[in-house]
C-alpha positions in Angstrom: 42.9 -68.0 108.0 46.2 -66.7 106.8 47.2 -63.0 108.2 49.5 -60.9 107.3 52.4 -58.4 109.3 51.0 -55.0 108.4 52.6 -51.4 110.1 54.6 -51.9 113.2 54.7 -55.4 113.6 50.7 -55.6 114.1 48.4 -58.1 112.4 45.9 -57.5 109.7 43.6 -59.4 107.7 43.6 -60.7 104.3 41.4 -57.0 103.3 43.4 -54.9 105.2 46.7 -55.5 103.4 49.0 -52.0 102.7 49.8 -50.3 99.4 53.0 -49.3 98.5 54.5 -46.1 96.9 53.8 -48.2 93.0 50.1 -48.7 93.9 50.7 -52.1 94.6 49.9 -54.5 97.9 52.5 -55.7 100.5 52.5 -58.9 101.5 50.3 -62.1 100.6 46.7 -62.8 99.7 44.9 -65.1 101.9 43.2 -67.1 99.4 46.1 -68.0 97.2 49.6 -67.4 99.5 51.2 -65.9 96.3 52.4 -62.3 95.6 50.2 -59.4 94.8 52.8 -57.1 93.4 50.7 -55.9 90.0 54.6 -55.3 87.3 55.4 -58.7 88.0 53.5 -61.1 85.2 54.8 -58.5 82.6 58.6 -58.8 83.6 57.9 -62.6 83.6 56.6 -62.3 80.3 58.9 -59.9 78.8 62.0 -62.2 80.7 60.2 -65.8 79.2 60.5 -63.7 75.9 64.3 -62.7 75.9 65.6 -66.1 77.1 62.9 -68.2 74.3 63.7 -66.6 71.0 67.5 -67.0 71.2 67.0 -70.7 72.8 64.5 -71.3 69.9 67.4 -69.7 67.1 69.7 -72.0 68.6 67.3 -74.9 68.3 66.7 -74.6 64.8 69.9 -73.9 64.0 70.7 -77.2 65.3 68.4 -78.8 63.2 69.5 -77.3 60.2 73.1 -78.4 60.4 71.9 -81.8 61.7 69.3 -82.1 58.3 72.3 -81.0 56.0 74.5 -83.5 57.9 72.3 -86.3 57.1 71.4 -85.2 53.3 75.6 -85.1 52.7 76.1 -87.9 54.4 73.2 -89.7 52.6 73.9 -88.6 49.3 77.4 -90.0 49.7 76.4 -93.5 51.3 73.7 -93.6 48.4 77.0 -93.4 45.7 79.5 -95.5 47.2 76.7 -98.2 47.2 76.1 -97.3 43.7 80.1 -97.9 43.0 79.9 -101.6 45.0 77.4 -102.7 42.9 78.8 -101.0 39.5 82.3 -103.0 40.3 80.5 -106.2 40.4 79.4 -106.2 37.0 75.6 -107.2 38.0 72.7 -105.6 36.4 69.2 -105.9 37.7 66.4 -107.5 35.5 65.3 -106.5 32.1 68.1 -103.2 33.3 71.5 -102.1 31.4 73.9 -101.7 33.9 74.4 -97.9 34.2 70.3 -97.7 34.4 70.8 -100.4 36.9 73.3 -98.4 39.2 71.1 -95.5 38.9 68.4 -97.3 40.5 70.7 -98.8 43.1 71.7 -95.1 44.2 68.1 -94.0 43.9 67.1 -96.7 46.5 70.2 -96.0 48.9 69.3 -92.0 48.9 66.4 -92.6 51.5 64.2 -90.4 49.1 66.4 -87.0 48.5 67.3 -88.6 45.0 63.8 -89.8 44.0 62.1 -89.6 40.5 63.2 -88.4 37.4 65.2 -85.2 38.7 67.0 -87.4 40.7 68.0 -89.8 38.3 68.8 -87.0 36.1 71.4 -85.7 38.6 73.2 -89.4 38.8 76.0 -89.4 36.5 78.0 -92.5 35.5 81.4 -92.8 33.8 84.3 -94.8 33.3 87.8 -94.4 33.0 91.0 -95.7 31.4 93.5 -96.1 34.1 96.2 -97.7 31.6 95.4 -93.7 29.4 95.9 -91.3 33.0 92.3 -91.6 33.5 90.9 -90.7 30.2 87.4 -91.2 29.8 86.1 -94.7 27.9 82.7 -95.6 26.8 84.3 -99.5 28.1 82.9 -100.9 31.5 85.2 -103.8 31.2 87.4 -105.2 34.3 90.2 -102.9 34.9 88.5 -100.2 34.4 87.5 -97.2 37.1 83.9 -96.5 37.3 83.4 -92.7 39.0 79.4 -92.3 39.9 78.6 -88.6 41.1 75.8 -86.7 42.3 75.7 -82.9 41.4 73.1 -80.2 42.2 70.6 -81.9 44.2 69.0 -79.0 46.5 68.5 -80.0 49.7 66.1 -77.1 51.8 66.6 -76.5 55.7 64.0 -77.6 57.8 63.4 -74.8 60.0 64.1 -71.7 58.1 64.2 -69.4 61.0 66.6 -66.2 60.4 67.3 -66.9 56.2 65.1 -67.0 53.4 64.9 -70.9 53.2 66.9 -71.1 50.0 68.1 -74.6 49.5 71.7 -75.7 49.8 73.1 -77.2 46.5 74.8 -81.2 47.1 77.3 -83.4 45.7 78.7 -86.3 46.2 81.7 -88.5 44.5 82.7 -92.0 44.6 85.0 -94.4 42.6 86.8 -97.9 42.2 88.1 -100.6 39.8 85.7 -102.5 38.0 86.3 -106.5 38.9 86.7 -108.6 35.5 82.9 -110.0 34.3 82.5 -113.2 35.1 82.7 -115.2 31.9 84.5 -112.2 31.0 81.5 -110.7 29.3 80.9 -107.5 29.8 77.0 -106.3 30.9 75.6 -103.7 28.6 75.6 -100.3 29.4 
């Protein structure tokens, strides 16, 4: 059995422990070995409380930036692969080539640019580089093909101190279109 220094040095049991001037007990409880000072668990609580909720914001915030990281990054992998297939000249089966590009930056967007709005928000177009980069309706070698990705929303994850509105995204890639081989041009 566990006993406890009580007034002048002498022993007590675990029943006989002192108050204090807060209306709390000095010393230990036999059964547990833990403090039996009553304002502690609140303190803990209201401490836990203060150091969470800032950790938490922090946390989130994290996320956030990290999620809009990936969606830019995403959206601008998804139209450079879009160009690298547009400068080849292919086109994919039973496709015109700008549908076909669309669908190649559709499948590189790993879902942000998926469905009809996000085809809608894919815009191809070529330009003259002999006519300082007029536009041309021509997707012949030579030519620079420009795909771009304007106002696709992407929301935050954790929307913890703003009002979860989404961020608007774009993207921009462009190169030379290589000469068709057979030099026929693919349909647009």
């Amino acid at each position: 059995m566990t006993h406890c220094e009580g007034k002048a040095g002498q022993q007590t049991g675990p029943e006989q422990l002192e108050m204090n001037a807060s209306g709390g007990y000095v010393g230990q409880t036999a059964n547990t070995g833990r403090s039996v000072h009553r304002g502690e668990r609140g303190a803990e609580l209201v401490e836990f409380t203060l150091v969470m909720i800032p950790l938490f914001g922090i946390l989130f915030l994290v996320i956030d930036l990290s999620w809009m990281l990936f969606a830019r990054a995403t959206l601008q992998y998804a139209v450079r692969e879009g160009v690298r297939y547009a400068v080849t000249g292919q086109t994919l089966s039973g496709m015109r080539q700008d549908d076909s590009i669309r669908t190649v930056v559709q499948q590189n967007s790993m879902g942000i640019l998926s469905g009809p709005a996000g085809a809608a928000s894919i815009s191809i177009s070529y330009l003259d580089p002999n006519a300082n980069l007029a536009l041309t309706s021509s997707n012949a070698g030579g030519n620079v093909v420009q795909v771009s990705v304007a106002g696709v929303s992407v929301f935050p994850l954790a929307p913890l101190f703003h009002s979860g509105s989404p961020l608007s995204m774009s993207a921009v890639s462009s190169d030379v279109v290589e000469g068709s081989p057979g030099g026929i041009t693919p349909a647009r």
